[in-house]
Backbone bond lengths (Angstrom), bond angles and torsions (degrees), N, CA, C in turn:
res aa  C-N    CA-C-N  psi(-1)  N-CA   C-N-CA  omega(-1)  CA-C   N-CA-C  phi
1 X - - - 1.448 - - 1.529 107.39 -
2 X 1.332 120.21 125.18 1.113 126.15 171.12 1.577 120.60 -77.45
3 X 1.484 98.43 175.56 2.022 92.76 -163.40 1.636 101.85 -84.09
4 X 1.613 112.80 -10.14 1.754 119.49 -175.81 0.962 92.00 -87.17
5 X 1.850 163.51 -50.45 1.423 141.82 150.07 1.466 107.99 -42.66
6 X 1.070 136.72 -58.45 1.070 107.07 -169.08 1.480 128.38 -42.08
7 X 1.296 98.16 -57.80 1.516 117.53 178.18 2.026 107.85 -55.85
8 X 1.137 107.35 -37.95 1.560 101.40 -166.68 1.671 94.62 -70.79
9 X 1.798 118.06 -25.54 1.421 112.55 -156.93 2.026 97.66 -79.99
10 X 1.318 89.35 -32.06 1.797 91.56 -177.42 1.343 111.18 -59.03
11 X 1.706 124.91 -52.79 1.173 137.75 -173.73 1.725 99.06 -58.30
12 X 0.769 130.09 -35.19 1.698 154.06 178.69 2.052 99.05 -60.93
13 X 0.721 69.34 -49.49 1.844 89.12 -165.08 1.812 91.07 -64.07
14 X 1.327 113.73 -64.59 1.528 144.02 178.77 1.488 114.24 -40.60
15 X 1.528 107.97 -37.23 1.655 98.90 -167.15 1.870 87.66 -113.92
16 X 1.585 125.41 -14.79 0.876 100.75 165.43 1.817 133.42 -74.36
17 X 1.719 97.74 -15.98 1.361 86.44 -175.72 1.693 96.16 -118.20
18 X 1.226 118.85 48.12 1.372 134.67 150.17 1.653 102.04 -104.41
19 X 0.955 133.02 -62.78 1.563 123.79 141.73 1.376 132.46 34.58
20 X 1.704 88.56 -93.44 1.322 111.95 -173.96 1.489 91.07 -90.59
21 X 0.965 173.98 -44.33 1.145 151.31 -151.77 1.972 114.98 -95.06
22 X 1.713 83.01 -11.26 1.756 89.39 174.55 1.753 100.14 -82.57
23 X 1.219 104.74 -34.08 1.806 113.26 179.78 1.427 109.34 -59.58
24 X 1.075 132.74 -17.80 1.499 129.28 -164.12 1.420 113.67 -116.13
25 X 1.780 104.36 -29.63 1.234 120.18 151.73 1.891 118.95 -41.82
26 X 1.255 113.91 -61.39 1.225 127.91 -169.76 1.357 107.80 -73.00
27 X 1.627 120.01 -34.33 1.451 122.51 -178.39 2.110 99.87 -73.94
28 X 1.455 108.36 -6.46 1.717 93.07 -170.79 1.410 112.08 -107.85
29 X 1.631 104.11 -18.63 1.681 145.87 140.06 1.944 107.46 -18.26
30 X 1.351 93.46 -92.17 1.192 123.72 170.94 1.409 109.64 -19.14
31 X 1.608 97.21 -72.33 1.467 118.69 -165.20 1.847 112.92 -56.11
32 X 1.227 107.67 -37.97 1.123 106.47 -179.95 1.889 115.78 -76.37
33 X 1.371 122.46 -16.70 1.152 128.70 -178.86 1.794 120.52 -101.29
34 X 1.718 94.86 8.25 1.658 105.72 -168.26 1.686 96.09 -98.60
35 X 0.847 130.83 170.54 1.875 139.29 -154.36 1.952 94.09 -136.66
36 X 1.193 102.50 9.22 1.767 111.23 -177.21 1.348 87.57 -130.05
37 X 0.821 126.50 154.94 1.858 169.62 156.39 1.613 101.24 -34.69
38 X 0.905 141.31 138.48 1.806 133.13 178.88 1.188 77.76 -170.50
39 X 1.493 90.80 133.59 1.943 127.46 162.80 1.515 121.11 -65.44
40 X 0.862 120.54 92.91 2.052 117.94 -158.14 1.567 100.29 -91.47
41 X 1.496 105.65 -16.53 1.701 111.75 161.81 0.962 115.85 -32.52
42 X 1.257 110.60 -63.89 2.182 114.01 -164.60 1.391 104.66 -54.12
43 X 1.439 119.53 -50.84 1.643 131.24 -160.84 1.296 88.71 -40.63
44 X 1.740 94.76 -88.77 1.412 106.11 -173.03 1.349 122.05 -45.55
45 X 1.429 145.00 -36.28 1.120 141.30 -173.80 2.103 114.66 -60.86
46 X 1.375 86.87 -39.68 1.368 110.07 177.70 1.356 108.35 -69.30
47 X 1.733 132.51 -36.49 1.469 121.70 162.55 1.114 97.30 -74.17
48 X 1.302 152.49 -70.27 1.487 127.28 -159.31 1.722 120.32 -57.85
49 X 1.519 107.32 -32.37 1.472 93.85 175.58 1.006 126.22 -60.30
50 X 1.645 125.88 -55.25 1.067 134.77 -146.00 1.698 95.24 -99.35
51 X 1.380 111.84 10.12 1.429 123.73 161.62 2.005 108.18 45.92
52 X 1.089 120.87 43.44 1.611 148.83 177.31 1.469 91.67 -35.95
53 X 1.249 147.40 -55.42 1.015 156.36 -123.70 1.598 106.44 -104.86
54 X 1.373 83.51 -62.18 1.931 86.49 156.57 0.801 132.39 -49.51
55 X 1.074 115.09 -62.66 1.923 133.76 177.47 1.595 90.05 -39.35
56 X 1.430 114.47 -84.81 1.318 108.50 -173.55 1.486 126.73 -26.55
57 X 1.547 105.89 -54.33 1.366 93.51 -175.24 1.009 115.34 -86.69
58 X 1.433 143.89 10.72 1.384 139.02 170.32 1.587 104.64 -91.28
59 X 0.706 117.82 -42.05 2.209 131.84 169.56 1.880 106.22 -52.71
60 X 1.482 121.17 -48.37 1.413 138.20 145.66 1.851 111.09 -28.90
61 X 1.566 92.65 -66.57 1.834 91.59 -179.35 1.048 113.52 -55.12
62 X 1.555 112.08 -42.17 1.608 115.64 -156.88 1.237 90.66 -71.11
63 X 1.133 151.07 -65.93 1.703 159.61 -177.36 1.331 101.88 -50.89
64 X 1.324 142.58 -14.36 1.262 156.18 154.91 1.261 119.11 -58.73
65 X 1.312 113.93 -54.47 1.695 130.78 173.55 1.425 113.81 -77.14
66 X 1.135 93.30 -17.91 2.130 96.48 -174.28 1.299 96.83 -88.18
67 X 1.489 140.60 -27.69 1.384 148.09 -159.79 1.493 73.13 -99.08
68 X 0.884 150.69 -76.29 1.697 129.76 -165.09 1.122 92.95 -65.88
69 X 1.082 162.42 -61.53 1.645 138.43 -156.21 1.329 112.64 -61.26
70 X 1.610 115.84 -43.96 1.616 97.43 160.26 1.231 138.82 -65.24
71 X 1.546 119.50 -31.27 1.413 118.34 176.39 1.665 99.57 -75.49
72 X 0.767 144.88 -3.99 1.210 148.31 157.75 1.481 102.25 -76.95
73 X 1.096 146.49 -66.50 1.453 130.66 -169.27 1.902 105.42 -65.06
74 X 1.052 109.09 -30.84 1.652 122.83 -177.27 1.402 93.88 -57.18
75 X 1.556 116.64 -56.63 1.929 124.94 -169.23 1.901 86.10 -43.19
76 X 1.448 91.04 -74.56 1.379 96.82 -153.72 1.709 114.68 -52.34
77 X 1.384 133.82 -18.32 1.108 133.01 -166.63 1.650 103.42 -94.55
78 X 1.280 120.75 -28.26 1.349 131.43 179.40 1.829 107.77 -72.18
């Protein structure tokens, strides 16, 4: 695996679980401005399950470490 997948798979990782956590945002959004009854369970249940936050910041590291692995190959080639 090269460091340009790597990096495209993190950024990948990054906007998908910016995504879902912007979707659940807007569904708890919503809920508070609707004049009917809405279940705010799912939202939230759905950021903690699918744990959005993590994902993100572990997809962040990985794109973290790849930005040092290149300036690291850059040190050494210069």
């Amino acid at each position: 695996m090269d460091i340009g997948s790597v990096v495209n798979q993190s950024l990948i990782g990054m906007q998908n679980s910016r995504a879902e956590i912007t979707q659940s945002a807007q569904q708890i959004a919503t809920a508070t401005t609707s004049s009917e009854p809405v279940d705010l369970a799912t939202p939230l249940i759905n950021i903690k399950q699918q744990q959005q936050q993590q994902v993100f910041d572990s997809s962040a590291r990985v794109l973290e470490v790849a930005d040092q692995a290149i300036g690291a190959l850059l040190d050494v080639k210069a």
